[in-house]
C-alpha positions as CSV (number, residue, x, y, z in Angstrom):
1,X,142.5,130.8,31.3
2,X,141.1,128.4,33.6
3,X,139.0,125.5,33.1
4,X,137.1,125.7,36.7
5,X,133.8,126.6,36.1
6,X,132.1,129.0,38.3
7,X,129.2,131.1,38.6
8,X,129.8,134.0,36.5
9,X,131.0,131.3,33.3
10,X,127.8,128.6,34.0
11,X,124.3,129.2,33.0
12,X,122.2,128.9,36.9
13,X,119.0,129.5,35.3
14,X,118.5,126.3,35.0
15,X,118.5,125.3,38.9
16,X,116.5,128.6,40.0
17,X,114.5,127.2,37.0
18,X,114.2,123.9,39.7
19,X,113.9,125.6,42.7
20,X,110.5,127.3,41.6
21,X,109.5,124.0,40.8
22,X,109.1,123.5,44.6
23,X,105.2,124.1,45.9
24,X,104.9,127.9,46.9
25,X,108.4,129.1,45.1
26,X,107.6,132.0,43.2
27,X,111.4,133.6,42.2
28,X,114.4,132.6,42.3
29,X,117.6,135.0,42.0
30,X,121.6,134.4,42.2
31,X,123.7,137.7,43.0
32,X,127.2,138.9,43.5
33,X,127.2,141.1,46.6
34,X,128.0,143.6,44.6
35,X,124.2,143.6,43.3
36,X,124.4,142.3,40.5
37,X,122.5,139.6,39.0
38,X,124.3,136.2,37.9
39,X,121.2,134.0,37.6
40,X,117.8,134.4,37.7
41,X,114.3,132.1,37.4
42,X,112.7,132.7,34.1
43,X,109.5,134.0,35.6
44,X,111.6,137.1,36.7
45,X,111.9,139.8,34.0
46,X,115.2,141.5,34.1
47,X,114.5,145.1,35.2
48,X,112.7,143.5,38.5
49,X,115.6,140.9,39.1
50,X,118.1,144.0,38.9
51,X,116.4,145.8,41.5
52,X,115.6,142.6,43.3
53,X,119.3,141.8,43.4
54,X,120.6,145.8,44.7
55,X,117.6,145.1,47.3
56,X,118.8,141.3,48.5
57,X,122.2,142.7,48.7
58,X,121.6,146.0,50.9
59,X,120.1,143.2,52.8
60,X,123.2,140.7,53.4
61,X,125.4,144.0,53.8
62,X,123.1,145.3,57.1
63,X,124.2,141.7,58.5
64,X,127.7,142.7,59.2
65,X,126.1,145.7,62.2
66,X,125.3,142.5,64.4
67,X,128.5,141.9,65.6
68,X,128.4,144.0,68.6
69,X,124.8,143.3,68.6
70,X,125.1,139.9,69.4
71,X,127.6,140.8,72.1
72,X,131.1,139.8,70.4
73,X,134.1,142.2,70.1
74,X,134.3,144.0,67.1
75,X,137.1,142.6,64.9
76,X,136.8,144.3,62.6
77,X,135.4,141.2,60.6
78,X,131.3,140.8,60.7
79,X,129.7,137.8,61.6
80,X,129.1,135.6,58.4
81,X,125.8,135.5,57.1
82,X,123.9,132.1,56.5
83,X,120.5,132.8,55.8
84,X,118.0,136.0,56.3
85,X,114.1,135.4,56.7
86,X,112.1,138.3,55.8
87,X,107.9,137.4,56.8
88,X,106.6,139.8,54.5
89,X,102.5,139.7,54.1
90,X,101.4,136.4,52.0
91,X,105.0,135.9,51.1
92,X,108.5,134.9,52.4
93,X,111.4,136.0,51.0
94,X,114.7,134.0,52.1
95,X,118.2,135.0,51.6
96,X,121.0,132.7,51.4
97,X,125.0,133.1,51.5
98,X,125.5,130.9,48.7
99,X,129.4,131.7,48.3
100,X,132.0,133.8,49.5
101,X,130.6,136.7,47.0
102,X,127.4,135.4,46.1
103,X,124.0,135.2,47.4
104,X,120.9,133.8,46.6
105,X,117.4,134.9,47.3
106,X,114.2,133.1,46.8
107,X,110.2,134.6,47.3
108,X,108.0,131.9,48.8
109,X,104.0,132.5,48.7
110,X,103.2,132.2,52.6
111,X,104.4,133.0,55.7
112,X,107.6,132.3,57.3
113,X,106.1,129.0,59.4
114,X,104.6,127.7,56.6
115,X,105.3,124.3,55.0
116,X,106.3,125.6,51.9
117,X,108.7,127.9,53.2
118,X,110.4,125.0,55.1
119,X,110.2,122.8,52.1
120,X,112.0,125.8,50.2
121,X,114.9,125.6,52.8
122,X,115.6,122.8,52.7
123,X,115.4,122.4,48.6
124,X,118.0,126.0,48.6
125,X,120.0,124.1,50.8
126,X,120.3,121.4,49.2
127,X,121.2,123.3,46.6
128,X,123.8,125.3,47.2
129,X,125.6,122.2,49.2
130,X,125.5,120.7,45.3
131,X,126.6,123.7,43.8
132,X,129.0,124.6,46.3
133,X,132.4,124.5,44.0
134,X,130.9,126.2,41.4
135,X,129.0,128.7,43.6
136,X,132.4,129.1,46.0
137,X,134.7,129.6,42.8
138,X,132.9,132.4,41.5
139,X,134.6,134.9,40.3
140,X,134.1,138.3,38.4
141,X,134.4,137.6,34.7
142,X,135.6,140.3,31.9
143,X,137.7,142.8,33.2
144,X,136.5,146.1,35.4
């Protein structure tokens, strides 16, 4: 048993907890991209952070179709996926690779060019470059 902590063995309530914090930041969520929730802000009641989670991660999965898209040879391998905006009416939601099997979505009240939204980059950025070796280690805890 290892003593690394990762995502799947650390409570990251707590820092979706910090990122709502931020002006405009209405949810935060932390998902394996196999849709299912690790984290989530405690404004966010379970049910809707389950279906928020299949939703963010149907999302990240339409990125690897680009490839060819963007004119590069198919390898077989997709482009990796930083971040997704989605400009939705009166709300932003942002979706970030936050490790190799992990994402991390966040609803913003506003539109995409609006100074909260770029004040809630910057603070999931920030982030996830802190939380990196946790966030990169994680793993899939108990068995299946």
């Amino acid at each position: 048993m290892s003593d690394q902590h990762t995502a799947d063995s650390t409570d990251m309530a707590w820092v979706l907890n910090r990122l709502t914090e931020e002006p405009g930041v209405v949810n935060a969520l932390l998902f394996s991209t196999d849709g299912l929730v690790l984290a989530a802000s405690d404004g966010l009641a379970r049910d809707d952070a389950d279906r928020a989670a299949a939703a963010l991660c149907g999302v990240k999965s339409l990125q690897g179709d680009f490839t060819a898209f963007c004119g590069l040879p198919d390898r077989g391998a997709p482009l990796p996926m930083r971040h997704v905006v989605s400009d939705l009416k009166d709300f932003t939601v942002l979706l970030f690779a936050a490790g190799e099997r992990t994402g991390l979505g966040v609803a913003v009240r506003g539109g995409s060019m609006s100074q909260e939204v770029a004040l809630a980059i910057t603070a999931t950025l920030k982030m996830i470059a802190g939380l990196r070796p946790v966030l990169a280690a994680r793993e899939r805890s108990g068995g299946a």
